[in-house]
PyMOL Python script that loads the backbone (N, CA, C, O; Angstrom):
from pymol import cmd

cmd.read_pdbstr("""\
ATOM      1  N   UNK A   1      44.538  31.801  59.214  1.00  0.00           N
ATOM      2  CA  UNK A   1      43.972  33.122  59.017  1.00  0.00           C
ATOM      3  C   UNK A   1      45.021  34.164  59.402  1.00  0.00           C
ATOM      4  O   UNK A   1      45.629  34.230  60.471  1.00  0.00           O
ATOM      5  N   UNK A   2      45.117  34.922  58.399  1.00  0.00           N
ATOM      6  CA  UNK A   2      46.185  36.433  58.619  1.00  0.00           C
ATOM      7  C   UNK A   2      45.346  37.680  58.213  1.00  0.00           C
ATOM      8  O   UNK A   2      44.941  37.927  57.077  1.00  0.00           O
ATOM      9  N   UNK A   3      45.202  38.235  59.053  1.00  0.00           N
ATOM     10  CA  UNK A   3      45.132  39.624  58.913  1.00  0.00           C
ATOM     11  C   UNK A   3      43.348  39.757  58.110  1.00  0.00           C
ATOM     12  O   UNK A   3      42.312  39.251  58.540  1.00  0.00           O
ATOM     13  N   UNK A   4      43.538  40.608  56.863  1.00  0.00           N
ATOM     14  CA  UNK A   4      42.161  40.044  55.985  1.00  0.00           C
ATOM     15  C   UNK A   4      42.064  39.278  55.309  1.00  0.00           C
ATOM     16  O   UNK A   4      41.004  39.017  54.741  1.00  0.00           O
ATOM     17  N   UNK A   5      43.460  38.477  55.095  1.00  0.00           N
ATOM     18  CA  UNK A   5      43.516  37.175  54.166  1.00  0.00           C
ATOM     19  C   UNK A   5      42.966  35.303  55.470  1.00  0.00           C
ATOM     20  O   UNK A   5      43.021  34.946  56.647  1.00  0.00           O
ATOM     21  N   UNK A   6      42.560  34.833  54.247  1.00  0.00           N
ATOM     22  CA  UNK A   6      41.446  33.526  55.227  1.00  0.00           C
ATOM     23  C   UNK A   6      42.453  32.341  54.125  1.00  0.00           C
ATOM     24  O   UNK A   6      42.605  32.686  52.953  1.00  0.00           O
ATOM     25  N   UNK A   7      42.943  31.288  54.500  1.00  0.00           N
ATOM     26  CA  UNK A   7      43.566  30.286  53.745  1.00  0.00           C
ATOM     27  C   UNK A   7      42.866  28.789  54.564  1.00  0.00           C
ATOM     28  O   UNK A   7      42.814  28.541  55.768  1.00  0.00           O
ATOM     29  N   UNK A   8      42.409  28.008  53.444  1.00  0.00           N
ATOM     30  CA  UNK A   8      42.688  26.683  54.061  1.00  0.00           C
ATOM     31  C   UNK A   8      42.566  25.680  52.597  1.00  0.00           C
ATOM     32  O   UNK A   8      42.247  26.017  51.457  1.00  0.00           O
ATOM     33  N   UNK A   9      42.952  24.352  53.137  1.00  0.00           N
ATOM     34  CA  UNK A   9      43.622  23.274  52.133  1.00  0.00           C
ATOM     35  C   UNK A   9      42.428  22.965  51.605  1.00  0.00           C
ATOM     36  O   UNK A   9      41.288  22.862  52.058  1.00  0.00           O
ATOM     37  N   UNK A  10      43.033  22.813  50.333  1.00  0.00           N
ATOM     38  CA  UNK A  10      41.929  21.927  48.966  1.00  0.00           C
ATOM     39  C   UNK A  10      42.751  20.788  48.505  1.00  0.00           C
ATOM     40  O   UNK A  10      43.736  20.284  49.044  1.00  0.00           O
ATOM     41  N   UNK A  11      42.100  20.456  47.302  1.00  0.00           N
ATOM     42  CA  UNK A  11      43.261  19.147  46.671  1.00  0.00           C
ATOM     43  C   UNK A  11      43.869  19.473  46.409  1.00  0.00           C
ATOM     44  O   UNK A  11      43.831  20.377  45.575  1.00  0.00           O
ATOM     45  N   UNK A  12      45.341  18.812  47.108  1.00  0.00           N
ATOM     46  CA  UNK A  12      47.015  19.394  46.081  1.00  0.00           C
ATOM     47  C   UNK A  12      46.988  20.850  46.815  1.00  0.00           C
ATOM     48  O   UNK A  12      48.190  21.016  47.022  1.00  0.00           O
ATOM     49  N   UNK A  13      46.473  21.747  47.216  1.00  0.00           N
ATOM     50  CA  UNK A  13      46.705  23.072  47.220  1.00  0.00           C
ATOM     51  C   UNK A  13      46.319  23.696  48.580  1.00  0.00           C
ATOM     52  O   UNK A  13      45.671  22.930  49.293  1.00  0.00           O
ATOM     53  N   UNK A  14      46.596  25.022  49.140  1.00  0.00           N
ATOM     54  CA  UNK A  14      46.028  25.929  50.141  1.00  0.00           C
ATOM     55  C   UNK A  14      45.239  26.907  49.059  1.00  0.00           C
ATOM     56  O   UNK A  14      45.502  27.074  47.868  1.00  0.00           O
ATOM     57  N   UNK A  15      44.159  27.513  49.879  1.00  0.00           N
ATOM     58  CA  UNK A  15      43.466  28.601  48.718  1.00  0.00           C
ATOM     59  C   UNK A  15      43.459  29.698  49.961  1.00  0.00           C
ATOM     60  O   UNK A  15      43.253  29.684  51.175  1.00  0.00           O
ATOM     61  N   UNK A  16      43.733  30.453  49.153  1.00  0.00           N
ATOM     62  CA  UNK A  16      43.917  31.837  49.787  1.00  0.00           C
ATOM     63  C   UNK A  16      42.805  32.794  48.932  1.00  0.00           C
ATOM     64  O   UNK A  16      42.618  32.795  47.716  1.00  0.00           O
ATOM     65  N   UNK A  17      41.960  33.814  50.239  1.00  0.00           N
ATOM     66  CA  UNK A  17      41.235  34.559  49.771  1.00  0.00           C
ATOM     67  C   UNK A  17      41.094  35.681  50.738  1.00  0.00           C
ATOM     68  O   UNK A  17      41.328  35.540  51.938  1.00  0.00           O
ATOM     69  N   UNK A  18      40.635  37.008  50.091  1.00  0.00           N
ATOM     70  CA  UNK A  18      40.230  37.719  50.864  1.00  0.00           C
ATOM     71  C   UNK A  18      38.850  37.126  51.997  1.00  0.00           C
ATOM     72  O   UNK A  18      37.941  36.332  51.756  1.00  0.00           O
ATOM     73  N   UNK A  19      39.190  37.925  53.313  1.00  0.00           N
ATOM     74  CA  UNK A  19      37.915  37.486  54.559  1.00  0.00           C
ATOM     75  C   UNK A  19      36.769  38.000  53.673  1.00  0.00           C
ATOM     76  O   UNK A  19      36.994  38.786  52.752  1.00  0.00           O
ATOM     77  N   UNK A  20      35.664  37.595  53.932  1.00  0.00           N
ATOM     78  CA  UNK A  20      34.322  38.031  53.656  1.00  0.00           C
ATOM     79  C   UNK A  20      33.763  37.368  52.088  1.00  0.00           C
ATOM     80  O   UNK A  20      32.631  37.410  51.606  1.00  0.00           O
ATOM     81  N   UNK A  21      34.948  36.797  51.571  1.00  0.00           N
ATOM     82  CA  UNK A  21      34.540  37.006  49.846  1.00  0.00           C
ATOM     83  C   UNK A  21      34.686  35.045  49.784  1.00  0.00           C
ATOM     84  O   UNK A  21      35.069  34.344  50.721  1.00  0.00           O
ATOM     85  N   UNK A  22      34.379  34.700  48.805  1.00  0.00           N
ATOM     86  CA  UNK A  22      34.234  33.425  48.233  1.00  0.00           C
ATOM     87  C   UNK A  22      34.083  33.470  46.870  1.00  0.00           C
ATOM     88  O   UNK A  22      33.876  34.510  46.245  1.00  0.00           O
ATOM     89  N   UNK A  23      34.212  32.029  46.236  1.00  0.00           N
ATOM     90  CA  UNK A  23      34.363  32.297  44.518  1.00  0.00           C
ATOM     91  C   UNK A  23      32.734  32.490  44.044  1.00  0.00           C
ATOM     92  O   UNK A  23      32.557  33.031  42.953  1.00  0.00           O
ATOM     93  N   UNK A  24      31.427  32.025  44.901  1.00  0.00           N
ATOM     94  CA  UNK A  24      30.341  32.904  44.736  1.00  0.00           C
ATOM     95  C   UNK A  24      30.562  34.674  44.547  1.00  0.00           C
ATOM     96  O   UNK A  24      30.183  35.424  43.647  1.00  0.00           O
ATOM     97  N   UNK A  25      30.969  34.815  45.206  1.00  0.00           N
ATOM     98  CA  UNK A  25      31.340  36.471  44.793  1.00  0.00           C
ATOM     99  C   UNK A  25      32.258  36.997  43.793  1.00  0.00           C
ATOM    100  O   UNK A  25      32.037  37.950  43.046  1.00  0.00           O
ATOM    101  N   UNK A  26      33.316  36.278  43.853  1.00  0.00           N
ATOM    102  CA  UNK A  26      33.835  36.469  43.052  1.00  0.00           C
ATOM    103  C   UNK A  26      32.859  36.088  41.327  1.00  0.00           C
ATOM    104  O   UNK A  26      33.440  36.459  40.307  1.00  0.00           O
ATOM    105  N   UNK A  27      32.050  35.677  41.233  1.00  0.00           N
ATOM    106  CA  UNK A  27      31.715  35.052  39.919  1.00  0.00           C
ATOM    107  C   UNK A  27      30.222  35.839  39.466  1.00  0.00           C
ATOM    108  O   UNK A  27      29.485  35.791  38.481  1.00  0.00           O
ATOM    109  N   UNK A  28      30.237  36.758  41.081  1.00  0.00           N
ATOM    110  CA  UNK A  28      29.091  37.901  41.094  1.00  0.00           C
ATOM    111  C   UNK A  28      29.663  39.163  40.324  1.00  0.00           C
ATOM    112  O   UNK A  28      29.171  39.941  39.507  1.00  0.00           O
ATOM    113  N   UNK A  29      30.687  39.064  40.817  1.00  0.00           N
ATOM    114  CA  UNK A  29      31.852  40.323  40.464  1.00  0.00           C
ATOM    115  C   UNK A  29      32.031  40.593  39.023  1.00  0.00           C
ATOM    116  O   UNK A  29      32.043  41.684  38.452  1.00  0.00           O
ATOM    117  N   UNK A  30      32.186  39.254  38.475  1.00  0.00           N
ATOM    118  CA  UNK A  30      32.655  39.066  36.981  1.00  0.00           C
ATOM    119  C   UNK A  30      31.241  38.941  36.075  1.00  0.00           C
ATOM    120  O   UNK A  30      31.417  38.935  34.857  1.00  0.00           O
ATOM    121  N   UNK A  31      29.752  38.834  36.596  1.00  0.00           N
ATOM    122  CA  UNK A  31      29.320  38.983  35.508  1.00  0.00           C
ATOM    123  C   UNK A  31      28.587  40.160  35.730  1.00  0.00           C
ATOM    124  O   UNK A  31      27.419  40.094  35.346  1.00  0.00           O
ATOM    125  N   UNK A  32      29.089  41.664  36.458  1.00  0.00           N
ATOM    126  CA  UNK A  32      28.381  42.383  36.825  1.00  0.00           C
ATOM    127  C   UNK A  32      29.439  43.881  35.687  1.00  0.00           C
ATOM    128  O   UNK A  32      29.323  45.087  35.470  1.00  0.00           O
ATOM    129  N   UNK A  33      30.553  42.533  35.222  1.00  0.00           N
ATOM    130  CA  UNK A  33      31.399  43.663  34.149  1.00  0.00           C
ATOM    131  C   UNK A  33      31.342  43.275  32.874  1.00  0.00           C
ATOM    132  O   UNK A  33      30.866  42.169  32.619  1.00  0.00           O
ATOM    133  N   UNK A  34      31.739  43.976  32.016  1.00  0.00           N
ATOM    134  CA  UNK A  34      31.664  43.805  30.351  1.00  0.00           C
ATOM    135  C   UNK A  34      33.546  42.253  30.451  1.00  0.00           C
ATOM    136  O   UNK A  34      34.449  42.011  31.251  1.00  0.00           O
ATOM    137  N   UNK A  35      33.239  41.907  29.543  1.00  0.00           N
ATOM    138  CA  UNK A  35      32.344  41.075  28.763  1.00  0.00           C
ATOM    139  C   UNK A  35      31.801  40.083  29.241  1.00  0.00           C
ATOM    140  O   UNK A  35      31.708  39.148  28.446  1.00  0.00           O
ATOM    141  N   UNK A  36      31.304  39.870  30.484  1.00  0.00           N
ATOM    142  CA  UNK A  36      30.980  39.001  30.700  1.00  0.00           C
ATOM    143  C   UNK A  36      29.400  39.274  30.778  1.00  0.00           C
ATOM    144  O   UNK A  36      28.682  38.353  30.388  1.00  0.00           O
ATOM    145  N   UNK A  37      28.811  40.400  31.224  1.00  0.00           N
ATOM    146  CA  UNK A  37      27.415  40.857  31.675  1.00  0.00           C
ATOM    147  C   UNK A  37      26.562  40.366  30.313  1.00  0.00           C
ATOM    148  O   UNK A  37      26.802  40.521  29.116  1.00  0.00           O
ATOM    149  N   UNK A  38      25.624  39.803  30.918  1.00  0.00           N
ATOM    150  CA  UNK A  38      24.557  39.082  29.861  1.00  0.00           C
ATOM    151  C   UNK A  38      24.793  37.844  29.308  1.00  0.00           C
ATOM    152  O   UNK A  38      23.979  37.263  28.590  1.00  0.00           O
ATOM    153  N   UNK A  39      26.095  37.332  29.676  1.00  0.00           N
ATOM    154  CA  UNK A  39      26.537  35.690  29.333  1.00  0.00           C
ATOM    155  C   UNK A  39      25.985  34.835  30.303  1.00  0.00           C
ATOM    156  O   UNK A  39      25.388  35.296  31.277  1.00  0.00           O
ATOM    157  N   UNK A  40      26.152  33.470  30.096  1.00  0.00           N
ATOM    158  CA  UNK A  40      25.845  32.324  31.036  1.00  0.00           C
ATOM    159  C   UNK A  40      26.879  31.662  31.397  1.00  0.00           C
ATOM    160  O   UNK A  40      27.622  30.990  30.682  1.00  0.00           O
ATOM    161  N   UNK A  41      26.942  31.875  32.689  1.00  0.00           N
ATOM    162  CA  UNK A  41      28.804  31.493  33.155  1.00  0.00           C
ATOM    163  C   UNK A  41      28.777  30.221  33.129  1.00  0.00           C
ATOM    164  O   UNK A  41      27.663  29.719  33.276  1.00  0.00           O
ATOM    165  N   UNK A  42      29.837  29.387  32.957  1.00  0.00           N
ATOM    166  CA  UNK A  42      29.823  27.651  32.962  1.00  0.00           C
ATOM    167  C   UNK A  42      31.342  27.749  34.349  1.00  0.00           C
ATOM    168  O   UNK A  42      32.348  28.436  34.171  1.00  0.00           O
ATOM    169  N   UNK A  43      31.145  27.082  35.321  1.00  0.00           N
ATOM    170  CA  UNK A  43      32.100  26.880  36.776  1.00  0.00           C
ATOM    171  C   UNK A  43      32.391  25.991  36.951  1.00  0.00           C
ATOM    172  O   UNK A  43      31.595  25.283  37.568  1.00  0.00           O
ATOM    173  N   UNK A  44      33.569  25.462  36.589  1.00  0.00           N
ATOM    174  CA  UNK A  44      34.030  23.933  36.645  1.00  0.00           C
ATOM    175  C   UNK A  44      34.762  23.893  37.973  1.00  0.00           C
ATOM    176  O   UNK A  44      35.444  24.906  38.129  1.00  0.00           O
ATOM    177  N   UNK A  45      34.833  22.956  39.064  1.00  0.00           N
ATOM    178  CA  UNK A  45      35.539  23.064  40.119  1.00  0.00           C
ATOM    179  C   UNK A  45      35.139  21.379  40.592  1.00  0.00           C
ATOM    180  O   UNK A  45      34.146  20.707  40.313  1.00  0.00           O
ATOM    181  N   UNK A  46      36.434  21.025  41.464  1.00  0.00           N
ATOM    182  CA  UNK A  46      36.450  19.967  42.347  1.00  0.00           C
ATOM    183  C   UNK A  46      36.281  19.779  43.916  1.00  0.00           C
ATOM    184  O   UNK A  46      36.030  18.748  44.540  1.00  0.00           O
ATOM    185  N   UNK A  47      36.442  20.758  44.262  1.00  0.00           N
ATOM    186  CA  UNK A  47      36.008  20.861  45.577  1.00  0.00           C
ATOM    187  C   UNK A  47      35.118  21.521  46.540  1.00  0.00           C
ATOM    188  O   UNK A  47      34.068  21.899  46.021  1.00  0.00           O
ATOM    189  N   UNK A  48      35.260  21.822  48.060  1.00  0.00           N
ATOM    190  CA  UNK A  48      34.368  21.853  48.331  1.00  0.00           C
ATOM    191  C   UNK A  48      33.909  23.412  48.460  1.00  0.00           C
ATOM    192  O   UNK A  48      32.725  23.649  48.700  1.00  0.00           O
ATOM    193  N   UNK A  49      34.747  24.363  48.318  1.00  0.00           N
ATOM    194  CA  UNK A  49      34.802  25.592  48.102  1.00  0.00           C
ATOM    195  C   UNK A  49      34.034  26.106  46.846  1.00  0.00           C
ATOM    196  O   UNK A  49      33.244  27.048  46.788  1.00  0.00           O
ATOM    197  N   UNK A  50      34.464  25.236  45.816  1.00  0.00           N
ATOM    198  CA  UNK A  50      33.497  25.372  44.443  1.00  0.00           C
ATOM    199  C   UNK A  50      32.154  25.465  44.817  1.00  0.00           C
ATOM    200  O   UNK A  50      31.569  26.287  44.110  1.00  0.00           O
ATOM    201  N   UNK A  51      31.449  24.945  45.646  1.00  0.00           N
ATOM    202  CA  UNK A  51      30.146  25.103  45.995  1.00  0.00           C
ATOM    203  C   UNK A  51      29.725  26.068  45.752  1.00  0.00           C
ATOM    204  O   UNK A  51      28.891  26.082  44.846  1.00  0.00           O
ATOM    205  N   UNK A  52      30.070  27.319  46.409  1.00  0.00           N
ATOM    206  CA  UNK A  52      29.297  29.035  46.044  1.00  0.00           C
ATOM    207  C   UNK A  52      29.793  29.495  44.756  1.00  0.00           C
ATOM    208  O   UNK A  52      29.269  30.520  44.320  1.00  0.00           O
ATOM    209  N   UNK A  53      30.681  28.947  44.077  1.00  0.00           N
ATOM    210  CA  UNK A  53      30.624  29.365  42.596  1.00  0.00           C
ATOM    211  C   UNK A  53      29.765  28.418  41.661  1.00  0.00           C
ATOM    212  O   UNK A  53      29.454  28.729  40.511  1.00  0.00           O
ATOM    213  N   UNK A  54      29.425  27.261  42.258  1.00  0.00           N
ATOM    214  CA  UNK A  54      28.287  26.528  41.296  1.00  0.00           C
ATOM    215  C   UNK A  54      27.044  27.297  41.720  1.00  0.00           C
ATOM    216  O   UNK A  54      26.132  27.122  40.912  1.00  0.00           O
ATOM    217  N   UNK A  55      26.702  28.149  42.807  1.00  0.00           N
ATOM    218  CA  UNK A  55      25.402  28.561  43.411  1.00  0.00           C
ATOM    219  C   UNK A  55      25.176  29.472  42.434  1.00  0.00           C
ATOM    220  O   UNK A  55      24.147  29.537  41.761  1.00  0.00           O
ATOM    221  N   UNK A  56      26.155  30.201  42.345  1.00  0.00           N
ATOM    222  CA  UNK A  56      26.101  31.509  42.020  1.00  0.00           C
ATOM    223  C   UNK A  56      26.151  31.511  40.336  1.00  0.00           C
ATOM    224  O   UNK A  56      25.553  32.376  39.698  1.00  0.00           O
ATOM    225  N   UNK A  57      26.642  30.842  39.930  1.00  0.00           N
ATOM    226  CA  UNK A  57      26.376  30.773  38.467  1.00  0.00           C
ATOM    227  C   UNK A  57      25.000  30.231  37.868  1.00  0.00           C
ATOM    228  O   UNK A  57      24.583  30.369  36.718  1.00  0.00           O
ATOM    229  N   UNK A  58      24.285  29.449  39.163  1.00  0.00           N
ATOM    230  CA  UNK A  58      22.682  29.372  38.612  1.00  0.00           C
ATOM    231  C   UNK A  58      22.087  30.613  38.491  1.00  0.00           C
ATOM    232  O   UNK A  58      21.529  30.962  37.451  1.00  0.00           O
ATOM    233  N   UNK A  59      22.164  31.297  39.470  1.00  0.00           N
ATOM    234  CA  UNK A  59      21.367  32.505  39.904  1.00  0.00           C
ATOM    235  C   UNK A  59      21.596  33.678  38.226  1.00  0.00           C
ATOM    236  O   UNK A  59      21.077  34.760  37.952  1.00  0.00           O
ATOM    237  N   UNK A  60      22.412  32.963  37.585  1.00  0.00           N
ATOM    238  CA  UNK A  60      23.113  33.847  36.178  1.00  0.00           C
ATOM    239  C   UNK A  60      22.749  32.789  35.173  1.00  0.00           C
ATOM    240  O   UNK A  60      23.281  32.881  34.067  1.00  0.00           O
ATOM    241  N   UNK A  61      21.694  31.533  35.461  1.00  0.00           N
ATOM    242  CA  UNK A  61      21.327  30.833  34.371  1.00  0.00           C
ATOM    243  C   UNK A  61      22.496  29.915  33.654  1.00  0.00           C
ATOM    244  O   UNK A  61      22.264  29.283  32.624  1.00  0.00           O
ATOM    245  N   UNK A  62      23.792  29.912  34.321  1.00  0.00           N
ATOM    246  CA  UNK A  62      24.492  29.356  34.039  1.00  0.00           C
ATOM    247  C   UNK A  62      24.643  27.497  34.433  1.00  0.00           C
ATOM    248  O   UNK A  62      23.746  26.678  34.629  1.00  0.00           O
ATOM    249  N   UNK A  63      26.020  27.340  34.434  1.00  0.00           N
ATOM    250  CA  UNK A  63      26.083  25.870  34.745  1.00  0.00           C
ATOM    251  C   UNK A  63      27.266  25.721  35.495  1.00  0.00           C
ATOM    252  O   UNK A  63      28.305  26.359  35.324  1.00  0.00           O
ATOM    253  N   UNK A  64      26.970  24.483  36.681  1.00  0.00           N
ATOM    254  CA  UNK A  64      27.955  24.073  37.659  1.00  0.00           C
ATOM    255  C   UNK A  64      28.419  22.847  37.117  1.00  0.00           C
ATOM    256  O   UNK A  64      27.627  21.960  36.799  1.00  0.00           O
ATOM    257  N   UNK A  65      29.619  22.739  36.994  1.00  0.00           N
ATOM    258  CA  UNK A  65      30.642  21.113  36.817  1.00  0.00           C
ATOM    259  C   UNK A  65      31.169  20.859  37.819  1.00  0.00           C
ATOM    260  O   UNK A  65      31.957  21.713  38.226  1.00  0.00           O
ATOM    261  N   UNK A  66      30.997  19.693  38.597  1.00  0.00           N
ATOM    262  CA  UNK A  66      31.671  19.153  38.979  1.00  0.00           C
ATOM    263  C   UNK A  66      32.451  18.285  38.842  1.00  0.00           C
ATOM    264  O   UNK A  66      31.904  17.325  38.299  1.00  0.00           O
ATOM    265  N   UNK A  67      33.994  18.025  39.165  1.00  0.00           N
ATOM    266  CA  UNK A  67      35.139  16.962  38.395  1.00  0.00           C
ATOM    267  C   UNK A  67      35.277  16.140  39.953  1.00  0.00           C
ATOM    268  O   UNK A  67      35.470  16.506  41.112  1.00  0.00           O
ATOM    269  N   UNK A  68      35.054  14.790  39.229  1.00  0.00           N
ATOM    270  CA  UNK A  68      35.395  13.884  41.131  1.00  0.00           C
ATOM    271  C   UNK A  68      34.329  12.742  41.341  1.00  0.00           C
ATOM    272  O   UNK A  68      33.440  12.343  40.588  1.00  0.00           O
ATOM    273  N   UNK A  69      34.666  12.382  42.481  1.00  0.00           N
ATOM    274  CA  UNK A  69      33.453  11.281  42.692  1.00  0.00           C
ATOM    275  C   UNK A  69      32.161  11.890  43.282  1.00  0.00           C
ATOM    276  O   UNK A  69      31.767  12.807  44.003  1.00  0.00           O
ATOM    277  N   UNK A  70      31.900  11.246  42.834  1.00  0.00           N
ATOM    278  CA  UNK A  70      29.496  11.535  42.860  1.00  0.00           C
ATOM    279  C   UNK A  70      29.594  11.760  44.029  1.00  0.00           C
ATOM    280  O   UNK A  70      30.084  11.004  44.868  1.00  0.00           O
ATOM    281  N   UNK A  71      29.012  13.110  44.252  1.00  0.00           N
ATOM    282  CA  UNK A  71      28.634  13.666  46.205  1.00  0.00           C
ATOM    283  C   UNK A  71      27.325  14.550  45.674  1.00  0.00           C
ATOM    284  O   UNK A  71      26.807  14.729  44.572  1.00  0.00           O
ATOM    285  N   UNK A  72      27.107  14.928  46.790  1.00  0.00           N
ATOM    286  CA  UNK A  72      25.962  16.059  47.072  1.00  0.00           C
ATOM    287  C   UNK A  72      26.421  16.874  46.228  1.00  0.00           C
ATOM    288  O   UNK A  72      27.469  16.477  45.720  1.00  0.00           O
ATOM    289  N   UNK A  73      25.984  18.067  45.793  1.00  0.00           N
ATOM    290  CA  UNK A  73      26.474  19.196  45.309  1.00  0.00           C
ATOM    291  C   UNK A  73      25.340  19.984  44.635  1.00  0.00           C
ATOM    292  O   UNK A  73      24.278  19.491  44.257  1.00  0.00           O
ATOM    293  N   UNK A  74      25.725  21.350  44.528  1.00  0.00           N
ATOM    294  CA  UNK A  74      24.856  22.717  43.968  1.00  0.00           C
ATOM    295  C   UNK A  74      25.340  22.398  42.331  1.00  0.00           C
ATOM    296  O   UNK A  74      24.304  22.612  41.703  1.00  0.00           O
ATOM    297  N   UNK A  75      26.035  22.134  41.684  1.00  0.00           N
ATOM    298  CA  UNK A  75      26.689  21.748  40.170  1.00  0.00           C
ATOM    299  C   UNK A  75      25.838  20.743  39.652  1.00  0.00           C
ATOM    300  O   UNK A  75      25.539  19.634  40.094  1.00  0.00           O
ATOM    301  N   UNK A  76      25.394  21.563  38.274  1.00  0.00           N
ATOM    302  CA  UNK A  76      23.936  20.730  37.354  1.00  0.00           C
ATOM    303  C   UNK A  76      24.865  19.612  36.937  1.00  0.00           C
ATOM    304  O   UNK A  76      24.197  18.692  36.465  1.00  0.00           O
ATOM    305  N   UNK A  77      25.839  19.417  36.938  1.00  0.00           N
ATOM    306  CA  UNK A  77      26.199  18.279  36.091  1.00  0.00           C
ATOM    307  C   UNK A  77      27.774  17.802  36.575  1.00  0.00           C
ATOM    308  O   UNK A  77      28.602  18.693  36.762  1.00  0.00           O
ATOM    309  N   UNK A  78      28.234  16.085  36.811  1.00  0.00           N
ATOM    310  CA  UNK A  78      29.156  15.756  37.714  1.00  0.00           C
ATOM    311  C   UNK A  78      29.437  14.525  37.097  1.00  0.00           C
ATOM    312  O   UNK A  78      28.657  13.578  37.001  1.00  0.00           O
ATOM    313  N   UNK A  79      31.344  14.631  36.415  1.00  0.00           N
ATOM    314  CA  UNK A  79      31.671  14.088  35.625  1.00  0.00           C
ATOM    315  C   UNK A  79      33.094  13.456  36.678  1.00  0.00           C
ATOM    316  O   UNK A  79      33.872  14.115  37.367  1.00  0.00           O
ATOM    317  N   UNK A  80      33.048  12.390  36.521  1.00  0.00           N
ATOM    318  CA  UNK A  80      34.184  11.349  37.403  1.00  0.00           C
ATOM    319  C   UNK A  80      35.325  12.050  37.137  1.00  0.00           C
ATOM    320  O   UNK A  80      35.966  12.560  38.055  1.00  0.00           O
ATOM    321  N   UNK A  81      35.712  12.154  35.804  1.00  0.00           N
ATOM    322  CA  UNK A  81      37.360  12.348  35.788  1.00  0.00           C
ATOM    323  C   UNK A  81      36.863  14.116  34.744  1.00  0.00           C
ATOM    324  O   UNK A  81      35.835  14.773  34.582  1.00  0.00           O
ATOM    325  N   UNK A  82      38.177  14.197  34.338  1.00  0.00           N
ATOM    326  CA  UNK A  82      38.468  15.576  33.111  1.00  0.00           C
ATOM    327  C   UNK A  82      37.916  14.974  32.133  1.00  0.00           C
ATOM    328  O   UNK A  82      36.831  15.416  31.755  1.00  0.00           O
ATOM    329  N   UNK A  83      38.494  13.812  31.455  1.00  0.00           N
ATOM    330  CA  UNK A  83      38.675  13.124  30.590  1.00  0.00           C
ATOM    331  C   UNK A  83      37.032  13.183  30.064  1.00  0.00           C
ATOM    332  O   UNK A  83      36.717  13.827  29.063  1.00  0.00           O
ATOM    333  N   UNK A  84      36.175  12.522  30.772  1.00  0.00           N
ATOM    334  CA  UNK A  84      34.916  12.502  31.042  1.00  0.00           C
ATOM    335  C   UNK A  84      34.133  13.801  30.405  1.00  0.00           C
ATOM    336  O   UNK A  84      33.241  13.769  29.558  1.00  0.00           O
ATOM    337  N   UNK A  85      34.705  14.942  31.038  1.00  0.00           N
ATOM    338  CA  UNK A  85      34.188  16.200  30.559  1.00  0.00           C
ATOM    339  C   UNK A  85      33.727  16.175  28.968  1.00  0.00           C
ATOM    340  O   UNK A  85      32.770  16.119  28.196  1.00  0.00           O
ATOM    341  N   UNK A  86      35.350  16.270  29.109  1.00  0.00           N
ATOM    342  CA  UNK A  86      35.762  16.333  27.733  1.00  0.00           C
ATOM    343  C   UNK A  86      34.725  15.706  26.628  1.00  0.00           C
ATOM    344  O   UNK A  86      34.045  16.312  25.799  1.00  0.00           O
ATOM    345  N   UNK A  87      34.817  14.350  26.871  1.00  0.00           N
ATOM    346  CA  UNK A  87      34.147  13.472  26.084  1.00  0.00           C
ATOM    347  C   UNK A  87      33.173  14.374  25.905  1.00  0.00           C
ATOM    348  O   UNK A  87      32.865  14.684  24.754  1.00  0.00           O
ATOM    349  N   UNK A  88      32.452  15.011  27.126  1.00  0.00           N
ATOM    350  CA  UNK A  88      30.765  15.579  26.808  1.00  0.00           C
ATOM    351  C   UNK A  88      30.571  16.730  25.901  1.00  0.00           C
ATOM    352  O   UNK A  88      29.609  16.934  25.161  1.00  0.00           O
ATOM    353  N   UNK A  89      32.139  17.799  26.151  1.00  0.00           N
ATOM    354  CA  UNK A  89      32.380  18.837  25.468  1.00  0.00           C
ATOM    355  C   UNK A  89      32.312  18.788  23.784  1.00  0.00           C
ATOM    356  O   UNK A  89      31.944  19.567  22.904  1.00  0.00           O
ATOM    357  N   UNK A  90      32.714  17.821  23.823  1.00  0.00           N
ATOM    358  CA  UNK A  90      32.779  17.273  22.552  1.00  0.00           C
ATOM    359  C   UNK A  90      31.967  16.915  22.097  1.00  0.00           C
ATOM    360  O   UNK A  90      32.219  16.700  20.911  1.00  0.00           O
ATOM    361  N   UNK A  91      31.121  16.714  22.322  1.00  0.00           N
ATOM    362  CA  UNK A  91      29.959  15.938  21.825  1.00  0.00           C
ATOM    363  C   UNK A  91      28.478  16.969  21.439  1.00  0.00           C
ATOM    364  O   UNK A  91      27.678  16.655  20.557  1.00  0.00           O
ATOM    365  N   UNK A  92      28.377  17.964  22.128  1.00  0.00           N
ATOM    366  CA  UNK A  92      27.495  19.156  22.697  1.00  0.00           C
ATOM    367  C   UNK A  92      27.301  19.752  21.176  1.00  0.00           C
ATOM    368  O   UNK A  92      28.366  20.099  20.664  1.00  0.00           O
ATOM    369  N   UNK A  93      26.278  19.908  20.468  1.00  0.00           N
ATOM    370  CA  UNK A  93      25.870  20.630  19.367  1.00  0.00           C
ATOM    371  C   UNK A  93      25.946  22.179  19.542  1.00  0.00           C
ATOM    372  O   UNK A  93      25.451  22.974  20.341  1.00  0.00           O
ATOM    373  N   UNK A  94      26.755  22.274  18.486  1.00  0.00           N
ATOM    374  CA  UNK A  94      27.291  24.231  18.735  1.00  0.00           C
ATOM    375  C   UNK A  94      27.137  24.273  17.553  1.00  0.00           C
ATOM    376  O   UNK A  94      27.321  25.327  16.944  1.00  0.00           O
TER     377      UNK A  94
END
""", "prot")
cmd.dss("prot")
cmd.show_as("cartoon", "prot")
cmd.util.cbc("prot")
cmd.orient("prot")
């Protein structure tokens, strides 16, 4: 922790964020502006930080992905690998 910036380790990475905020907010932020306002956000994430951006994209009727092995989680839907995704992306009637 520095100053108003808050950092700690994810997979492969450090995540750095402003104190007070999380990617729940952040994903509050983004559908409260054009073009996103009135869409259904889709939040793909692997870890454990992703949590408040899978929360927060229900609350917007949207959808949580999770990429990884089967755990607990706020994310409607939890696919082992990318690859996996994919397959589903693909498949999805549009």
């Amino acid at each position: 922790t520095s100053g108003d910036l808050c950092w700690f380790p994810g997979k492969m990475v450090y995540e750095i964020k402003p104190r007070g905020y999380s990617k729940g907010t952040a994903v509050e932020a983004f559908m409260k502006t054009d073009p996103f306002r009135g869409r259904k956000p889709v939040f793909i994430g692997d870890d454990l930080p992703d949590e408040d951006g899978f929360e927060a994209v229900r609350t917007f009727g949207g959808l949580g992905i999770l990429i990884g092995p089967h755990r607990s989680t706020k994310a409607l839907f939890q696919f082992e690998t990318v690859s996996a995704l994919r397959i589903w992306l693909a498949e999805l009637p549009l």
